[in-house]
Structure formats: C-alpha cells, structure tokens
VEXBADREN-770259 format. One record per residue (C-alpha): residue number from 1; residue in one letter; z, x, y. Coordinates in steps of 0.2 Angstrom, whole numbers. Example, Ala and Ser with C-alpha at 12.3 -4.5 7.8 and 13.67 -1.06 7.14 Angstrom:
<sites>
<torba: 1, sero: A, up: 39, east: 62, north: -22> $
<torba: 2, sero: S, up: 36, east: 68, north: -5> $
</sites>
This chain:
<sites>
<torba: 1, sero: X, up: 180, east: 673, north: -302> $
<torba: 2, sero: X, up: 156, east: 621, north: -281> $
<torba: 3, sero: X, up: 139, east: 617, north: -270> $
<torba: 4, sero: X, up: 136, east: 605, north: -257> $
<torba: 5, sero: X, up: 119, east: 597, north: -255> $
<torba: 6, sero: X, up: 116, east: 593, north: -235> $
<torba: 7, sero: X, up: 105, east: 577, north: -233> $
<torba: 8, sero: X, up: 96, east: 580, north: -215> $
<torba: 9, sero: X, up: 82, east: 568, north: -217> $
<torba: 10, sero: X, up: 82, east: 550, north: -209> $
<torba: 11, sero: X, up: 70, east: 537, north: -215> $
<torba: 12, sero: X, up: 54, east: 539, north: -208> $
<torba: 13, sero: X, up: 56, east: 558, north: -206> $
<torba: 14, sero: X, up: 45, east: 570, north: -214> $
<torba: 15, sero: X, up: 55, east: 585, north: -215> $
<torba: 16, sero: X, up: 60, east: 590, north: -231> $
<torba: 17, sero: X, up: 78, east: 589, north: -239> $
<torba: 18, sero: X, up: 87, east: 606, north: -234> $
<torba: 19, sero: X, up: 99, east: 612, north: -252> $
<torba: 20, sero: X, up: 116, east: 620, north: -243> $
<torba: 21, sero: X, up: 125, east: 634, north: -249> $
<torba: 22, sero: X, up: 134, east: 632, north: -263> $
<torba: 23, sero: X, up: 153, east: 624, north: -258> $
<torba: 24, sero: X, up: 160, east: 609, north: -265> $
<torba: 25, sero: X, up: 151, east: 607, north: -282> $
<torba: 26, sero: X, up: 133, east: 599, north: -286> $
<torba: 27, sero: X, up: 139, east: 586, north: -298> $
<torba: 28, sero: X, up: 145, east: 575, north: -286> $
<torba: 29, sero: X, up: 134, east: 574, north: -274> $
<torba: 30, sero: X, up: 116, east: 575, north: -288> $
<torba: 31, sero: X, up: 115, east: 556, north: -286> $
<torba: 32, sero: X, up: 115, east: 556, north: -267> $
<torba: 33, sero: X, up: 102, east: 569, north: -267> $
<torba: 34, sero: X, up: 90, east: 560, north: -278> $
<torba: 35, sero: X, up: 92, east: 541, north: -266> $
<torba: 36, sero: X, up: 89, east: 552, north: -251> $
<torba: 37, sero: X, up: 74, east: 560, north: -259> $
<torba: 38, sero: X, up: 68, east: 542, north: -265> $
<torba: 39, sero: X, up: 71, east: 537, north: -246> $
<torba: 40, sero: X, up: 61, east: 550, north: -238> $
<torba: 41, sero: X, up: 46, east: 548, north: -251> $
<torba: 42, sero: X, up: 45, east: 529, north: -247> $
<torba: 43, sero: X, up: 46, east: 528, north: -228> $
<torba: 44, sero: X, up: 36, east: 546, north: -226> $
<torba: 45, sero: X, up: 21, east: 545, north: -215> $
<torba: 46, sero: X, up: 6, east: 543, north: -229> $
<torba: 47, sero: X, up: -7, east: 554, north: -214> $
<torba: 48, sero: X, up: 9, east: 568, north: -218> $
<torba: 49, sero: X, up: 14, east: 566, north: -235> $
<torba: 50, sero: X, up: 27, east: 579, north: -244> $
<torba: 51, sero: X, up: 19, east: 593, north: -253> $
<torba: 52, sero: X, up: 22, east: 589, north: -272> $
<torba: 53, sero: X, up: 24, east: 606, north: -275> $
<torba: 54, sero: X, up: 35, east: 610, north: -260> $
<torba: 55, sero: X, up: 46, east: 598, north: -267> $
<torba: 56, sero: X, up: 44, east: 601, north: -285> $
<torba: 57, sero: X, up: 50, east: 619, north: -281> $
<torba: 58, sero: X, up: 66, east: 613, north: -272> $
<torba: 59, sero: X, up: 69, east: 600, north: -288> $
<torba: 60, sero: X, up: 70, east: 617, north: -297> $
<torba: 61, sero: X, up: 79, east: 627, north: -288> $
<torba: 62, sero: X, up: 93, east: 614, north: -286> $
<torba: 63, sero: X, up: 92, east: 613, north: -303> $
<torba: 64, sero: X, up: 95, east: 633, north: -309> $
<torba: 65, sero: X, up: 110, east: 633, north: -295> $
<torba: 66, sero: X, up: 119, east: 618, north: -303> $
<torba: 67, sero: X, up: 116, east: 626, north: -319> $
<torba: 68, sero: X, up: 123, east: 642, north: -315> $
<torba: 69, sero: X, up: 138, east: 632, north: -307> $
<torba: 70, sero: X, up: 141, east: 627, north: -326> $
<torba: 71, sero: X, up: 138, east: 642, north: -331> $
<torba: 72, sero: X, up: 155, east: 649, north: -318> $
<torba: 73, sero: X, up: 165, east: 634, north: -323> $
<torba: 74, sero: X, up: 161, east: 639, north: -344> $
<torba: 75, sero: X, up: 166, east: 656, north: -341> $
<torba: 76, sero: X, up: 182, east: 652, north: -329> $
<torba: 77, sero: X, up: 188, east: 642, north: -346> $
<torba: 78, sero: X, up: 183, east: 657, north: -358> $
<torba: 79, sero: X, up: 196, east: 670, north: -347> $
<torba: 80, sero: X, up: 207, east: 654, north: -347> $
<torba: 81, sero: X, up: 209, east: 653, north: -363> $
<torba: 82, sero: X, up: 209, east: 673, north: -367> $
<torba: 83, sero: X, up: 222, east: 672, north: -354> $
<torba: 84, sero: X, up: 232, east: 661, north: -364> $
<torba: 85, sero: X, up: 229, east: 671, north: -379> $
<torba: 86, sero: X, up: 236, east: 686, north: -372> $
<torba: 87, sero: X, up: 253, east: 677, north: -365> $
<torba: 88, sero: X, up: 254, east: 671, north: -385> $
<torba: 89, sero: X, up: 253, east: 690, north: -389> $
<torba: 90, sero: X, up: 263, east: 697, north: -378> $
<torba: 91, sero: X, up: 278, east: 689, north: -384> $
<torba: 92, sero: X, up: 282, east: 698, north: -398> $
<torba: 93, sero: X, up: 282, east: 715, north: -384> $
<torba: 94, sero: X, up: 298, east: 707, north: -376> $
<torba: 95, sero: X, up: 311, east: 720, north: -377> $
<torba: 96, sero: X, up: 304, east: 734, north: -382> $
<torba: 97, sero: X, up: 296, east: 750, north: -377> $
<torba: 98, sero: X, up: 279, east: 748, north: -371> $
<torba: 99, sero: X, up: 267, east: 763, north: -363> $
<torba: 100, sero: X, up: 256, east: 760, north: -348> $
<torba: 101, sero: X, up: 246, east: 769, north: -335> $
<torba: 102, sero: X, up: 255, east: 764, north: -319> $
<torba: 103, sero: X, up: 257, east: 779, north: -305> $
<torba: 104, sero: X, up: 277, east: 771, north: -305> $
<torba: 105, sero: X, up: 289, east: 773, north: -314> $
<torba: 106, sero: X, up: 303, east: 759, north: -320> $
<torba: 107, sero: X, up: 319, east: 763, north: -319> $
<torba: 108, sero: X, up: 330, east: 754, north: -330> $
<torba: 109, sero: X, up: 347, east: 754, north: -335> $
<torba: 110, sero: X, up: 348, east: 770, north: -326> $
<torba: 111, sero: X, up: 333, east: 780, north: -335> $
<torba: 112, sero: X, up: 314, east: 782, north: -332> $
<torba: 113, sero: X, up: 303, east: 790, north: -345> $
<torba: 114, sero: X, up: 286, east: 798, north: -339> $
<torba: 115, sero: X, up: 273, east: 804, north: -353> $
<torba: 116, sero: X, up: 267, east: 820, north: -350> $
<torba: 117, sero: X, up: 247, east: 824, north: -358> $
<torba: 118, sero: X, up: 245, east: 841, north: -370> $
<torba: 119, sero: X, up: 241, east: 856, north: -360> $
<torba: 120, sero: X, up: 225, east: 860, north: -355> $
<torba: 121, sero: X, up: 217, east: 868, north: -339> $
<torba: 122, sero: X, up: 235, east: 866, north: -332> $
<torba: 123, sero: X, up: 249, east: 874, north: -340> $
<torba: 124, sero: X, up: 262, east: 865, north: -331> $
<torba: 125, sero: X, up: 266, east: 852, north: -320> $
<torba: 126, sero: X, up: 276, east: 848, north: -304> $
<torba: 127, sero: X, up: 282, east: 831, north: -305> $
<torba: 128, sero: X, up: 289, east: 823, north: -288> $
<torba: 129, sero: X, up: 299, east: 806, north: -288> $
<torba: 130, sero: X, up: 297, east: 794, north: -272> $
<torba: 131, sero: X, up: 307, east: 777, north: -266> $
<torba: 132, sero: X, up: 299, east: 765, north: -260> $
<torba: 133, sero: X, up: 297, east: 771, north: -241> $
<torba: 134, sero: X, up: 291, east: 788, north: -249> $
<torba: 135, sero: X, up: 304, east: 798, north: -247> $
<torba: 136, sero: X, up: 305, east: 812, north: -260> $
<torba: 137, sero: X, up: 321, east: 808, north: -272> $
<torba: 138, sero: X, up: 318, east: 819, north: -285> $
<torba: 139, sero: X, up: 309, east: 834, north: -292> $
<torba: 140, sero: X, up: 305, east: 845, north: -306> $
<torba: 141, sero: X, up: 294, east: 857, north: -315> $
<torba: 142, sero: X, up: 287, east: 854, north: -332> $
<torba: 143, sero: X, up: 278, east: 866, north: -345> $
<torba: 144, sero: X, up: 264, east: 860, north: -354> $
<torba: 145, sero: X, up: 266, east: 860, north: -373> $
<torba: 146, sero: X, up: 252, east: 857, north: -385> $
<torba: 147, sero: X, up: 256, east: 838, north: -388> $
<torba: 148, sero: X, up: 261, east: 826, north: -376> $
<torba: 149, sero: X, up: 279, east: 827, north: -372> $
<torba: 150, sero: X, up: 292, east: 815, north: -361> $
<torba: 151, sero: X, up: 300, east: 819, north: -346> $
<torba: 152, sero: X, up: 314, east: 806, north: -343> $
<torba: 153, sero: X, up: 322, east: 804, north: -326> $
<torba: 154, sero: X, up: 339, east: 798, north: -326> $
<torba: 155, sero: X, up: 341, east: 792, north: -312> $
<torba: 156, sero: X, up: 348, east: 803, north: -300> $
<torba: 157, sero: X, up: 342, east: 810, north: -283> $
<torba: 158, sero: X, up: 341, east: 828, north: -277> $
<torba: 159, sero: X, up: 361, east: 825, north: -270> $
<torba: 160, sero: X, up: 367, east: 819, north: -286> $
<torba: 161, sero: X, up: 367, east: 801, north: -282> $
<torba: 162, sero: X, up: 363, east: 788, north: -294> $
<torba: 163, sero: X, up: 350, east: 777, north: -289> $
<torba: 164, sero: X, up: 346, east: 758, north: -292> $
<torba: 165, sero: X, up: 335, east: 751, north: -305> $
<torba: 166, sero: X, up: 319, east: 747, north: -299> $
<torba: 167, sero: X, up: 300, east: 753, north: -295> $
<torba: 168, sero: X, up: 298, east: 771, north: -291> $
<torba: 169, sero: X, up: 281, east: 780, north: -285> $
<torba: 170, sero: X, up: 278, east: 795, north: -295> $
<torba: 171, sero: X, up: 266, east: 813, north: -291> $
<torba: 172, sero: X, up: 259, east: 826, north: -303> $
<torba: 173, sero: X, up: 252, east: 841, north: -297> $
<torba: 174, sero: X, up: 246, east: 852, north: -310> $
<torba: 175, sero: X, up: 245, east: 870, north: -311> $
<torba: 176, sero: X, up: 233, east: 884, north: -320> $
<torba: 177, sero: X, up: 240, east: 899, north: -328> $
<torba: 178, sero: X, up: 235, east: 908, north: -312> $
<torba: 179, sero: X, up: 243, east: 896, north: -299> $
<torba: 180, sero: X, up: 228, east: 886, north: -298> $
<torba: 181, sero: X, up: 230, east: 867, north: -295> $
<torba: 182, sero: X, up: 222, east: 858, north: -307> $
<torba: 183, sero: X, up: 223, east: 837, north: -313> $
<torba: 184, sero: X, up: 237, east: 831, north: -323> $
<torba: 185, sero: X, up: 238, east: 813, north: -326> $
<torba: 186, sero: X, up: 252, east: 804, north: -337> $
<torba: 187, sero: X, up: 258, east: 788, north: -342> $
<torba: 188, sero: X, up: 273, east: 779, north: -343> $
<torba: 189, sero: X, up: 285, east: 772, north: -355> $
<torba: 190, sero: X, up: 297, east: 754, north: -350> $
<torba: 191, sero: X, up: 303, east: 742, north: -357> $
<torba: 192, sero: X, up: 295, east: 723, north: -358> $
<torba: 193, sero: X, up: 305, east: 710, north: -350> $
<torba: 194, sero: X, up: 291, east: 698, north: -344> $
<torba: 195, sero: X, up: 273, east: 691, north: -345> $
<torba: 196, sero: X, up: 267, east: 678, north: -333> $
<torba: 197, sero: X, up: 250, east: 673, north: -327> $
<torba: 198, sero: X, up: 249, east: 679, north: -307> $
<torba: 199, sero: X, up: 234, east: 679, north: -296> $
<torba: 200, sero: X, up: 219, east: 676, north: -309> $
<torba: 201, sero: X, up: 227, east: 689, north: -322> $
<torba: 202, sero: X, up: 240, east: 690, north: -335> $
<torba: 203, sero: X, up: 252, east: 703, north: -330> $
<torba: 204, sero: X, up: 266, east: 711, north: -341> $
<torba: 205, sero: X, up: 285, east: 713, north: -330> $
<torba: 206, sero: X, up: 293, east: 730, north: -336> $
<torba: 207, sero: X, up: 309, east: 728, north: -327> $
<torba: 208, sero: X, up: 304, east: 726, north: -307> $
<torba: 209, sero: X, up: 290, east: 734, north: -311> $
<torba: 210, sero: X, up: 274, east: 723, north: -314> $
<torba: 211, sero: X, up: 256, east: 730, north: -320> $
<torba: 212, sero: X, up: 241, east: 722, north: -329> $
<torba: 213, sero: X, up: 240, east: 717, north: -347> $
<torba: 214, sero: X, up: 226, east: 728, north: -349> $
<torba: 215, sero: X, up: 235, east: 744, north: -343> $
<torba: 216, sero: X, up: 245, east: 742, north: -358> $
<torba: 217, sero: X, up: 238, east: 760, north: -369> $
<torba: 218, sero: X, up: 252, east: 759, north: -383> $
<torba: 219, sero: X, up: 269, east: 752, north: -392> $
<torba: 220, sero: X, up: 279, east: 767, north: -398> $
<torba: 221, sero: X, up: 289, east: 764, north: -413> $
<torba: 222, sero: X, up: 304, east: 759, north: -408> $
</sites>
C-alpha cells in the first residue's frame, strides 16, 4: 500500500508554481519549493502581480498532500509492525495441523486431508483431485453428514499410482437430494512448516503449499 514538486517558473516569470503528481516524496523537495516561490514573488512584474489567494490555495493544497504522504508512510509502519507481530505468533503453529480455506490441497508425507461442511441443501458431494496441469488424478463421492466430516486423500491417483508431495488443486460439486447441484465449499487441513513475509503479506508454508495468514480459520487439537 513519495511526491515531487516541478519548479517551472524562471525569475521574472509570472506564472504560477505548477505542484506535480505525487512521486518522489514532498519532504525533500519543501525547501526548494518555498526559494522558488520567494524568487518568483520578488522578480514578478508588480502591473501582474500573483494572486494572493491563487497562491494561498496552492500553499494549501501542497500542504494536505504532504500530510497525507505521512499519513501513507504512518500506516505502512502500523502493517509493518502487525506483520512482525504475526511472524512472532506464528511460531508456535510450526509442525502442527493448521485449517485453512485454500481451493489446494497439501499433500504431505503421502496424505491430504480436505474438511468437508455439515449437510445442508447438498446431500453429498463429488470431490475431484487435479495436478498441476489440471489433469484429473483422483476422485470420489462423499455423503453429507450432520457435522463436518474429513475426507483424506492418500495419495494415489485413479491407476493406483502414488503421487509426490506437493500442491494439488481440488473441485466440489455438490448435489441435492434430487440430483440437483448445489454449493459445497470446504477447507483444508496441513501441516505448518513455514511463515515468511512475501510480497507485502505474511504468508504461512504448509508444506509447498503457501497461503495468507489470514486464511488461517482454525488449529485442531493436535
């Protein structure tokens, strides 16, 4: 989630000082303002003087964007800082079972656990396992109970053949008492083996798979 301020006036010249978008950062370049200001006002043309207003306005305006540029930089260090604080309080998460809302599933040391909701509309579930080219690996059918329930993959595809750990995209397709398809959404349970900072955003490493901290929705005992 920086300004420049472009001087275009010469001494003698009566146009007014022109403020630039926003790119390097006002602080700097305040000071250099002000002296081109003070240079213009004492070689303007006194039959074309500056309108005091006209340049009390821009005075303002330059004002309210460089406070608002602190304002940024303030709240960059505020998420900073919470971002430190979540590294410090993921740690203790390292090794165990964590549930998230991803739509893949981790699979590690040759299992991958998928959390299935209650029923409600749907009755059951068809749940569809894709590598990472999307190739359908593996499926099956699930019944809806009246609590959440865990569907754990253990690894193999349709042929029987063990696949290596990693991410794997997952699909639910629902289904009514009559046939009729209807939303299932689930979430899914890995282990922690990592937390870094990455792109802005503190993010928690559950195996090869990587999702945000705050798609973390629970620790099962464990």
């Amino acid at each position: 989630m920086s300004g420049t301020v472009n001087g275009t006036n010469a001494a003698g010249s009566t146009a007014t000082p022109r403020i630039a978008s926003p790119t390097t950062g006002f602080g700097a370049d305040f000071n250099t303002f002000l002296t081109r200001l003070t240079t213009q006002l004492k070689n303007q043309d006194p039959t074309n003087a500056m309108d005091p207003n006209e340049m009390t306005q821009q005075l303002v305006q330059f004002a309210g964007v460089e406070q608002q540029l602190k304002t940024n930089t303030n709240l960059e260090s505020l998420i900073s800082v919470q971002q430190g604080a979540q590294l410090v309080g993921a740690a203790p998460l390292m090794g165990r079972v964590v549930e998230v809302e991803s739509d893949q599933l981790s699979l590690q040391g040759g299992l991958a656990t998928l959390r299935l909701p209650p029923a409600g509309e749907a009755r059951r579930v068809d749940i569809g396992v894709l590598d990472s080219q999307g190739n359908l690996v593996r499926s099956a059918q699930v019944d809806l109970n009246s609590s959440t329930q865990d569907w754990v993959w253990d690894g193999k595809d349709t042929d029987g053949v063990q696949r290596p750990d990693g991410a794997y995209s997952f699909v639910l397709v629902g289904a009514t008492t009559d046939g009729t398809e209807a939303e299932v959404t689930g979430t899914v349970l890995a282990r922690a083996t990592g937390v870094e900072r990455r792109e802005g955003e503190v993010r928690l490493n559950l195996g090869t798979l990587t999702v945000a901290f705050d798609k973390l929705r629970g620790v099962p005992g464990n």
